[in-house]
N, C-alpha and C positions, 0 to 999 in steps of 0.2 A: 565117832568112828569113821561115817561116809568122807566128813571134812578132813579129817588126816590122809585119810585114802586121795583126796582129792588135791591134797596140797603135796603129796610125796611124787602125785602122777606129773604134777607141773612142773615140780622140782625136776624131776628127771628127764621132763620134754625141754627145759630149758638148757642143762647140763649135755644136751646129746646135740644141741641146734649150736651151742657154742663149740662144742668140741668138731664139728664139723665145719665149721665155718673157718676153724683154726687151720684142718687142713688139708680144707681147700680154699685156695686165696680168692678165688673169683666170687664167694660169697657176700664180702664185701662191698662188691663192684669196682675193685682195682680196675684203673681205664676203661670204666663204662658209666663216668660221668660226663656231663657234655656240658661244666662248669670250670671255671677260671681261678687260681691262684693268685690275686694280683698282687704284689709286695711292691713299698717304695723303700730305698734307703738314701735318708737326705744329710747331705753336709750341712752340722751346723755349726762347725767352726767359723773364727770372728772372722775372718777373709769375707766370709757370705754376706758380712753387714759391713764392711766397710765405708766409712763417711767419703762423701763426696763421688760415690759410685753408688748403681744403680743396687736396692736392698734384693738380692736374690732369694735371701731365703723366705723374703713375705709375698715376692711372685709366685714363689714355686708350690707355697701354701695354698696361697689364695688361688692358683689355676688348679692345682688337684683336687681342690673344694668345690668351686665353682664351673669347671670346666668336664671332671673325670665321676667324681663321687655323683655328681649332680641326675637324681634320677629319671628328672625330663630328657637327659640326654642318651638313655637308655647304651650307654655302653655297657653299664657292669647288670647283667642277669641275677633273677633271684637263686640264690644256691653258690652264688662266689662269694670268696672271701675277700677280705680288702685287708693287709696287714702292715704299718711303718713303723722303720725302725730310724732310728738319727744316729747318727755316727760323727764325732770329731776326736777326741785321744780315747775316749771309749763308746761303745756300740750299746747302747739302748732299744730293747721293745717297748715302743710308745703304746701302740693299741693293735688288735685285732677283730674284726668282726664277722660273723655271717652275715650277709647279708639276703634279706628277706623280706621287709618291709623299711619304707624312707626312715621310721625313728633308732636301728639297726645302726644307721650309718652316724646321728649322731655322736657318740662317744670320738669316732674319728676326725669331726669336724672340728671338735671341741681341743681336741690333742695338736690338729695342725695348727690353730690359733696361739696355743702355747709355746706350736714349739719357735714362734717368732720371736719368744723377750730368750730365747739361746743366745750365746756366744762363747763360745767354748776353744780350745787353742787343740791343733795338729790338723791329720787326717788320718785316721786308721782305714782305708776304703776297705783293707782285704779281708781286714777283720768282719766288715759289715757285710761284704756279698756274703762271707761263708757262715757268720751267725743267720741270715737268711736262709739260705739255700738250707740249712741246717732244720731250721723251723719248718719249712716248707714241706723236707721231707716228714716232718711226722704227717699231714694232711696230706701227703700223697696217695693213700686210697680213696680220697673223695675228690679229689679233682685229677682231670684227663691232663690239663697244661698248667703251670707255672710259671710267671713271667715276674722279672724281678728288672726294677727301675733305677738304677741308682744316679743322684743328680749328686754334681761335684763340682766347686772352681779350681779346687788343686791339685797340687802333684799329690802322690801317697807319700805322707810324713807321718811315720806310724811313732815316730819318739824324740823327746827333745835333747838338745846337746846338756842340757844342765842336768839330765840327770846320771843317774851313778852306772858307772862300767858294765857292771853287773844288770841292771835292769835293761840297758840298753842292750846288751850283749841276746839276753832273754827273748826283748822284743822282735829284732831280728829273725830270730829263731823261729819265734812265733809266725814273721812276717813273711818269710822263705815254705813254710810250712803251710799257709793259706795259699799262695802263688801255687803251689804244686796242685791243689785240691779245685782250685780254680781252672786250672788250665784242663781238669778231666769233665766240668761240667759242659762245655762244648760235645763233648762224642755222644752224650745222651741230649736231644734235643727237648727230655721233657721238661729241663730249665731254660729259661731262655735268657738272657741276661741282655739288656740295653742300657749303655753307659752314656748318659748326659753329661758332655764339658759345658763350663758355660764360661770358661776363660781361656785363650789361646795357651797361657803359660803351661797349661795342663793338659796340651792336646796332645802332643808324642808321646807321651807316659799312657795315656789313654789308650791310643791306637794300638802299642806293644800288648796292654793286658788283653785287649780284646782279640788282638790275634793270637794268644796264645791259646784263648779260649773254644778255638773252631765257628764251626757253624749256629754256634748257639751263643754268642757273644755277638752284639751290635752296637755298633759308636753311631752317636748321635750329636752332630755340632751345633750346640745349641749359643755360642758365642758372638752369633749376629742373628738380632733378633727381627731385623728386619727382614733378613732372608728367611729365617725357618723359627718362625711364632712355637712360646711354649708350646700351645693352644694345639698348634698342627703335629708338634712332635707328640702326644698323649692320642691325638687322634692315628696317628700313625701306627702308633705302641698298640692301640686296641685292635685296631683292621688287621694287624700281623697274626697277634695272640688268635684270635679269634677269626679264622679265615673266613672266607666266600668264596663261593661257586655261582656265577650268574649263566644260564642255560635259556635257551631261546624262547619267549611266549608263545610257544603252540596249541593253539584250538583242539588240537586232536592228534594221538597218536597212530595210523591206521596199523594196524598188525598182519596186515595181508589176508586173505582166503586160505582157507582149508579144504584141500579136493573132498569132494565125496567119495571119492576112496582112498584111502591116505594108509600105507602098508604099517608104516612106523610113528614116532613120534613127530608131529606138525614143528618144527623151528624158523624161525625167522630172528634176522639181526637189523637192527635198526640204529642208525648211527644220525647224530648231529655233532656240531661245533659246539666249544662250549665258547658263552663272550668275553668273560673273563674268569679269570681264578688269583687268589691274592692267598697265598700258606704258608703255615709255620716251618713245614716239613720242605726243606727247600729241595730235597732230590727225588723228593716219594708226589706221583698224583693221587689227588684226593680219591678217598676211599668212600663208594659211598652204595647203599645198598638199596633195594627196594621191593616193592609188592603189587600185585595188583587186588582192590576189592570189586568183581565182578558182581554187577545188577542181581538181583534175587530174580524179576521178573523177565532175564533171558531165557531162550529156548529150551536149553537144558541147565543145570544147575551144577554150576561150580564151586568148589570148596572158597571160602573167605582165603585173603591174604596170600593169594599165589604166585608164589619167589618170583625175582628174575633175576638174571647174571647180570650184574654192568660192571663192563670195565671201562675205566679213562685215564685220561693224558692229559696232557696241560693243553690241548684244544680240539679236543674231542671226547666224547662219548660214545661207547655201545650197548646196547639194550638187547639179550641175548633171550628171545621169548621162544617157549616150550611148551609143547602141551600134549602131555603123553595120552593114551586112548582115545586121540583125538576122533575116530570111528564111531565111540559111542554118541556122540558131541549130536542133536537133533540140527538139521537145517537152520540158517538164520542167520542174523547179525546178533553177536555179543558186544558188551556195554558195560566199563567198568569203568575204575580211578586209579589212577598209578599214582601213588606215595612214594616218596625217595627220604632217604634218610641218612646221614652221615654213618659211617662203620664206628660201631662204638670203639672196638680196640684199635685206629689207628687216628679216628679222626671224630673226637667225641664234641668238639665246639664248631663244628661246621656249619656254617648255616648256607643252607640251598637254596637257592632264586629265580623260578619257583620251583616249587617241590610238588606240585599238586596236576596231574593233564588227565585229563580224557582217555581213554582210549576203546581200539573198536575192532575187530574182528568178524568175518563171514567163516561160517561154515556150507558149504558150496549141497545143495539137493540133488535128487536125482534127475529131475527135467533139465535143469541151468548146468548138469554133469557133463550131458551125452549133448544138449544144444547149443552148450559152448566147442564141446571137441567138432558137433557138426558143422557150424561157422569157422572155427580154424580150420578146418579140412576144405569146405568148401574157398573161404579167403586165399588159401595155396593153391588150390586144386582147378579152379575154375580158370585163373591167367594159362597154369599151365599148360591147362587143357584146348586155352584160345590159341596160346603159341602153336602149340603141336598140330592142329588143325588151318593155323597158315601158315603154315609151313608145308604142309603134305597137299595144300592146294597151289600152293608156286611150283610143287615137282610134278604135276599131273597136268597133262598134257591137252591144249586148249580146240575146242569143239570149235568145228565153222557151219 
């Protein structure tokens, strides 16, 4: 009887945790992952292997194996996903993985090794960003960004002359109909799209779709590899996806003194440069939040975790510190750590350099109150009072 009771109480804690989570969508953690989407879609039509030119599709393999997947090179975080698709007259999902652990990424290594004996005939491209972008959105409550790679030597040749009126007529339709879907994932930057040519013939065709795409479409001329190495274009791909914030090594943040008598809330704005910034969001500055955790063993005791404003720019910073009943606050230097953290809803793959400072604050006693206002008083008061006294001995009249 208790076991029925017990398994009906669970049934219904469960039925009430889902219906709630239904609606409301933040239960999920929509954009409040700080993990990556990262999709390839590779041309494996026969162009790619062409004899007596360089085998494209077994570089572009063997760099996303050895150069991207590769976990020494710590590009891809645990909690991303890694998904490729191959596209030539039709669009294939080779593999997907979590990634979590190095044996994780297995199955995908194993897939790109396969997909080198391809040779297949067209190019369907549009078909394959939009089968992507498509897939991507089911996992878009687990990851903040999405970035989708697609490496190409052609033009988009989505169908052949030899076939019948009618299928071509279809494909068309088909093809007109991805082009429009495409040209809208630009205005949401949470896809990102970077187009690899890797032969001239195919670089205006290129250019066009990327422009129709906005802000969120990027050409990559991958067709002299002298000048811009796979290698660099994947390293380029990740620094994008995955932005930086570099902020100055400072020893210590001072916070200023707090009068010993202070009517209102104690504020201070603290500002630096930032040294660099590299983002996805090309018109938005990073978003990023923080706390301070103050020393247990200061003078008085302050709550854990105490907010601070910051806003920034693309090369600055302000740190906007508060501390309301600063009155009660006993005499003395306080001693904490200021934490910074990327804002989950705007900027969940941020990473901050560094993220971790010092910082310090006086609260001002009653001796060091009334003996600093005495020294400022005397520091003004004493020149003036020298002036004034010669001066009224140059007007007074000299004794013989």
């Amino acid at each position: 009887m208790h076991q029925k009771k017990y398994i009906m109480s669970m049934l219904t804690f469960i039925i009430f945790t889902c219906f709630f989570c239904l609606i409301n969508g933040d239960c999920w953690g929509r954009n409040y992952s700080p993990n990556v989407h990262w999709l390839f879609c590779i041309d494996t039509s026969g162009s790619m292997k062409t004899k007596g030119h360089m085998d494209l599709l077994k570089l572009i393999t063997e760099k996303i194996t050895n150069e991207f997947i590769d976990v020494n090179k710590n590009i891809m975080k645990a909690g991303d996903r890694i998904t490729i698709f191959s596209f030539d007259e039709e669009v294939r999902l080779e593999a997907t993985s979590l990634y979590q652990t190095e044996s994780d990424i297995f199955p995908i290594r194993d897939k790109l090794i396969e997909m080198n004996k391809r040779s297949g005939s067209l190019t369907f491209i549009s078909e394959a960003i939009v089968r992507a972008a498509n897939f991507a959105d089911k996992y878009s409550q687990f990851f903040h960004t999405r970035a989708l790679f697609v490496f190409t030597d052609g033009k988009s040749e989505p169908y052949s002359a030899k076939w019948s009126k009618d299928k071509i007529e279809a494909r068309k339709k088909r093809d007109m109909a991805n082009f429009k879907k495409i040209s809208l994932f630009g205005k949401d930057q949470a896809l990102n799209v970077w187009l690899g040519v890797l032969k001239w013939e195919a670089f205006n065709d290129a250019k066009s779709l990327v422009r129709n795409m906005g802000k969120g479409g990027h050409l990559v001329d991958l067709t002299d590899f002298n000048r811009l190495s796979l290698q660099k274009a994947l390293d380029n791909f990740a620094q994008t996806v995955r932005p930086s914030v570099k902020l100055p090594d400072i020893k210590y943040i001072d916070l200023g003194t707090i009068p010993y008598k202070n009517e209102s809330q104690y504020h201070k704005n603290i500002s630096f440069s930032i040294h660099s910034i590299q983002t996805d969001k090309i018109d938005k500055p990073p978003s990023i939040i923080g706390h301070i955790n103050f020393d247990p063993d200061n003078p008085s005791e302050i709550p854990q975790k105490h907010p601070l404003n910051i806003k920034t720019s693309k090369d600055k910073m302000v740190l906007n510190f508060k501390m309301a009943k600063s009155n009660e606050l006993k005499p003395g230097t306080y001693k904490g750590k200021l934490a910074l953290f990327p804002s989950k809803a705007h900027f969940g793959t941020l990473l901050i350099e560094p993220s971790h400072f010092n910082v310090e604050f006086r609260k001002a006693g009653f001796l060091s109150f009334y003996i600093l206002r005495v020294l400022i008083v005397f520091a003004i008061g004493f020149p003036l009072l020298s002036y004034l006294i010669s001066k009224i001995k140059r007007k007074m009249p000299i004794r013989v």
